[in-house]
N, C-alpha and C positions, 0 to 999 in steps of 0.2 A: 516051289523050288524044284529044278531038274535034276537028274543023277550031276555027279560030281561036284556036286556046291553052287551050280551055277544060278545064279538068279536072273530075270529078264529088267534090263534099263525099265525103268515108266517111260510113257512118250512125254517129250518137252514141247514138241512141233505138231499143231496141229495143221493141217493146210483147206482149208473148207473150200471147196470150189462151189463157192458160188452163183454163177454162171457158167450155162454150160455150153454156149455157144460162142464165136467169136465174127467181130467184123474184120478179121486180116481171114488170108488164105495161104497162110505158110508152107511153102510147100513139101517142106521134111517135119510136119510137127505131128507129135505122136500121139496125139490126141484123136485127130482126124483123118490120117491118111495114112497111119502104117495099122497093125493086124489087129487094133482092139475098134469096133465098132460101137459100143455100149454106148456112144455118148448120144447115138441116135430115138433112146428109148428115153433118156433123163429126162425129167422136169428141166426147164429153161434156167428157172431162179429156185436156191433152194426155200422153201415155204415156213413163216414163220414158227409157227410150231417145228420145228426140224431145228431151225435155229436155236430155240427155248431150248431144245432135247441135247443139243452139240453143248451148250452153255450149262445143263446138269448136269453131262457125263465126266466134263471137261473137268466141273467142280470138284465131280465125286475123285476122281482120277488121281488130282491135288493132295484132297484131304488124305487118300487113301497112301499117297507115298509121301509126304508132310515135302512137295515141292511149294520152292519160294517163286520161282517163275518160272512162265509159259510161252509161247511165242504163236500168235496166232497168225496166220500167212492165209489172205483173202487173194485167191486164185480161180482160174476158170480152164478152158474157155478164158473172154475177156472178162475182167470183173467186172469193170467199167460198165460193162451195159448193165448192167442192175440199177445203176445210178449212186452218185456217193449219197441222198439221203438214204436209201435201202444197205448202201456201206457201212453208215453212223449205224443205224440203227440194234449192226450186227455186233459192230465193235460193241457201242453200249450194253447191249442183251448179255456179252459172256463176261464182258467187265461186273457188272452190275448183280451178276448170279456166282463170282471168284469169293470163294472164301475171304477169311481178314485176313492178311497179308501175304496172298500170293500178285503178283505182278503180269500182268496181261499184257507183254510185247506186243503191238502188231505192225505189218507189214502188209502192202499190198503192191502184186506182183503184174505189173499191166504193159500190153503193147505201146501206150500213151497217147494214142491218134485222139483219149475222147477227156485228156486230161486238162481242165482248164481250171482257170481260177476260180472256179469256186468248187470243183472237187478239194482242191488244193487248203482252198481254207476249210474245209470242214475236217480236213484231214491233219491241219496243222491245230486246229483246237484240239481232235484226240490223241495228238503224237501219234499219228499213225504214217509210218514210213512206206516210201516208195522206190522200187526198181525198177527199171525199165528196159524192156530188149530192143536190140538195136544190133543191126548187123554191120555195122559200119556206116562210109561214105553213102550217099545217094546210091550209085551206082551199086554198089556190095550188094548195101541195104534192099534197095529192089530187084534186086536178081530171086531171092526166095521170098520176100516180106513183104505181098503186095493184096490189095482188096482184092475180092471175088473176081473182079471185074477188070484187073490190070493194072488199075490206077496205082500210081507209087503212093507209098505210106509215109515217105521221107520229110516232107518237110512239116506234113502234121506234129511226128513226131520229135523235130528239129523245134518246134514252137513249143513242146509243150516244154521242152526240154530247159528252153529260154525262161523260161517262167520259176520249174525247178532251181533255176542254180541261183536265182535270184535272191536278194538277203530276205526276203520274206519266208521262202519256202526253203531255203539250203538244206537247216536242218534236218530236214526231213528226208534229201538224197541218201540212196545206199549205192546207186550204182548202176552200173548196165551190165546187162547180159549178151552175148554175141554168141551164135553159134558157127563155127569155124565152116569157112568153104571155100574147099582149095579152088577156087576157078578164081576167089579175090586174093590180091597182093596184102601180105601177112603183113609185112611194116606200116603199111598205105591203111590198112584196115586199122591197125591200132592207132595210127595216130589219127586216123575220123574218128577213133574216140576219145580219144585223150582231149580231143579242143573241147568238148562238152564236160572236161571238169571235175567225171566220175569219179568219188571217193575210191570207186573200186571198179575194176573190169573183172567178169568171167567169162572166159572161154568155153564153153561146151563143144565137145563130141556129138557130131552127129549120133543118134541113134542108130544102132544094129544087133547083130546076134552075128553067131556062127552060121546060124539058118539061112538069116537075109542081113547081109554084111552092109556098113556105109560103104556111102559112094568111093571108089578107086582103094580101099582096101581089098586086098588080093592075096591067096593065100603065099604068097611068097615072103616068106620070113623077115630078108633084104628090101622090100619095098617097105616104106614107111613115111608115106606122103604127109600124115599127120603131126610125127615126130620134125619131119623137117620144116611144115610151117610155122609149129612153136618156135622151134628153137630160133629161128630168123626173127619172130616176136622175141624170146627170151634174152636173145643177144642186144640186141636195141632195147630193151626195157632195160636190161642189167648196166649196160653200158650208161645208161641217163640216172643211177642209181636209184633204178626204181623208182619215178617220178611219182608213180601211182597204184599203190595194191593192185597187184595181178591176182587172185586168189587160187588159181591154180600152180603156179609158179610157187608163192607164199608158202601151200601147203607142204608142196614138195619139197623146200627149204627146212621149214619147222619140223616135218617128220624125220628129213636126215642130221638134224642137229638133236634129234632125241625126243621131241614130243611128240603131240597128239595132234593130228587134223580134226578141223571142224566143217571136214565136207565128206561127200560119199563119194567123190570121184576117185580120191586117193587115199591111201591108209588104212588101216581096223579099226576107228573107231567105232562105236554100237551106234547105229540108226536109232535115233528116237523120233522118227517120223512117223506120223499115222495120217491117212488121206479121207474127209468125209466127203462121197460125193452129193450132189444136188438132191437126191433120192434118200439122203440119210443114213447111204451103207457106209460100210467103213471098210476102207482097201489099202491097200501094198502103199508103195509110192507108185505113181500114175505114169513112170517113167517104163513102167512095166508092160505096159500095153502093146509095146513094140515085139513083145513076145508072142502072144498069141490072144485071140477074143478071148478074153476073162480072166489074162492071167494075176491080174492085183487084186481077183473078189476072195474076202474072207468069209465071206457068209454070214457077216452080223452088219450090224444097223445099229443105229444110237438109240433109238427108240427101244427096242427090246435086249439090247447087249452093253456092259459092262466094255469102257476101253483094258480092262486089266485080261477081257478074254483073247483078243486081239494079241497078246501081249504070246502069247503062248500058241499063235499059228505059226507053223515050221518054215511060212517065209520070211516070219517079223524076227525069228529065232535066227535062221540064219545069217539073218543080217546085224544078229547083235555077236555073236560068235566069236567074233577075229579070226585070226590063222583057224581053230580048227573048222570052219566052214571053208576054207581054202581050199584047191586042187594040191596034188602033193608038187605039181611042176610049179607050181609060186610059193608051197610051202618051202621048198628047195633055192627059191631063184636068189639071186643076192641083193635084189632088191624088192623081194617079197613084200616086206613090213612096210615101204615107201608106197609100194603101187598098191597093195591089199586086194589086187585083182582088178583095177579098175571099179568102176560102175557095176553095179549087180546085174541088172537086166543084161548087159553086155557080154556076160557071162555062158549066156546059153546054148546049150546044144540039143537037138534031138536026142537020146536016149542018154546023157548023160545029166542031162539038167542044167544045173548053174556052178555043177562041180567039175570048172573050167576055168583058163584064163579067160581073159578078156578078151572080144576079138579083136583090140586094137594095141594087143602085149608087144607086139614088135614095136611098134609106134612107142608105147610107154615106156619099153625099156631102153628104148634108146634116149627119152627126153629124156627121162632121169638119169642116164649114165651121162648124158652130154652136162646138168647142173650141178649131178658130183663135180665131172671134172672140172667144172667152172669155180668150184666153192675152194677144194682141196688147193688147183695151183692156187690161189689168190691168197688162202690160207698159208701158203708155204712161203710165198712172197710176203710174207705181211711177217713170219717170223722169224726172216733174214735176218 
């Protein structure tokens, strides 16, 4: 326990990257091309024993905070290349090592160029769910999202997608992932996803810092190219009454009506993420890397550390905190408790840290003040 009563969440989420390499060449992905390099020194696949050791700790983890479920998220790199019998065999190892009645979520989190039917069935005997990123239309899509080599990723991914919504595999869809890129048309972009049927869309922010900002963010307070491509999505999604979880939009609903989000893009709630890489360490979330080489290493490993020490590194702290890990200029803002500062990594600065906004608070403060206004008049029309 820390001074003032506080105690630290257990993690729910583990995310095991187990591949460390990928066959797309994304060209804004933070793994490969912005400031953390480490993924050049990792094992490829992480090694069965490493497995064994993620599937004790996981265990002990459980026992030790009497959790009924866990959510295990197979990520890379692409995972895909490991092969799903090397997937099965990972899901089973931590299934099979879960105390009696904890529940082993999983999820795996793939580009989908290598997803075919019979990744598919193996995946639908373990209930094991999948996402898939996709940046839109052909054209969006390949603009960042393309082989080492040029080739468009587009209609691999268009195929496997086919297969996904199919009534064999539906079940199994969670949704697509997109990362925003103002050079594609915002409406035009959503709705190349919307034909593929996704339970759920997620928008991502590019990666940045204060240091090394995303693209056309500018320190000019009044620019807010971000803000304005949402809301062109938000307007057209709202207007169709929300044909399809947005889960950014979602969130930012549910926290201004009072609850809690269940993302780290927006809100306080506590992060109960932990990241084991291929080597068996255990790090930040991975979104961190954009920071600087090393910034998500804790300095423990599954093999000789406990996840409850984890638990008490002052970045896993911070991020369980809420408001008081805040800057006081969000503790202040009036829509503090909605934004929670953005993204953590996005937070950073030279000599101040991560005890910052966001650098994309112009952008957020404007989306969120443009869905207030959108909730409140329609609220006030609705009690005419």
């Amino acid at each position: 326990m820390l001074k003032d009563g506080w105690r630290p969440r257990p993690f729910r989420q583990f995310l095991l990257k187990v591949h460390s390499r990928c066959n797309l060449a994304c060209d804004y992905c933070y793994v490969y091309t912005l400031a953390d390099q480490s993924w050049r020194s990792k094992p490829m696949v992480m090694a069965p024993d490493l497995v064994t050791a993620v599937a004790g700790r996981i265990a002990e983890h459980a026992t030790a905070h009497n959790l009924r479920s866990v959510r295990l998220i197979l990520h890379g790199g692409e995972p895909l290349l490991a092969g799903h019998a090397y997937l099965r065999k990972v899901v089973e190892t931590l299934r099979a090592a879960a105390p009696g009645g904890l529940h082993v979520d999983a999820v795996v989190q793939t580009n989908g160029v290598l997803l075919d039917e019979a990744a598919l069935r193996t995946f639908r005997e373990l209930d094991v769910r999948v996402g898939i990123s996709l940046d839109g239309g052909r054209g969006a899509n390949d603009r960042n999202r393309r082989y080492v080599d040029g080739r468009s990723s587009y209609d691999a991914v268009a195929d496997a997608l086919a297969l996904l919504r199919g009534p064999e595999f539906r079940p199994l869809y969670t949704g697509l992932l997109c990362t925003v890129d103002l050079a594609n048309d915002p409406v035009e972009t959503y709705e190349s996803l919307v034909q593929f049927e996704p339970p759920m869309v997620d928008f991502l922010l590019p990666h940045g810092t204060w240091e090394s900002p995303p693209p056309y963010r500018s320190s000019d307070p009044s620019n807010t190219p971000y803000a304005d491509w949402l809301i062109a999505v938000f307007d057209h999604w709202y207007g169709r009454s929300g044909e399809t979880v947005v889960r950014l939009f979602q969130e930012i609903v549910t926290l201004m009506l009072g609850g809690a989000s269940a993302s780290e893009a927006v809100g306080l709630t506590p992060s109960t993420l932990v990241v084991i890489e291929t080597d068996g360490t255990i790090e930040q979330t991975d979104s961190l890397k954009v920071v600087r080489h090393g910034a998500p290493v804790t300095g423990l490993n599954v093999v000789d550390h406990p996840f409850d020490l984890a638990l008490t590194h002052p970045g896993m702290v911070a991020r369980q905190l809420g408001a008081d890990a805040l800057s006081d200029t969000c503790r202040d803002c009036r829509f503090g408790r909605v934004c929670g500062a953005g993204l953590y990594p996005h937070r950073y600065r030279p000599g101040t840290g991560f005890l910052n906004p966001s650098v994309y608070c112009p952008d957020l403060y404007r989306l969120i003040g443009h869905i207030h206004n959108r909730l409140v008049g329609d609220l006030r029309r609705a009690s005419r």
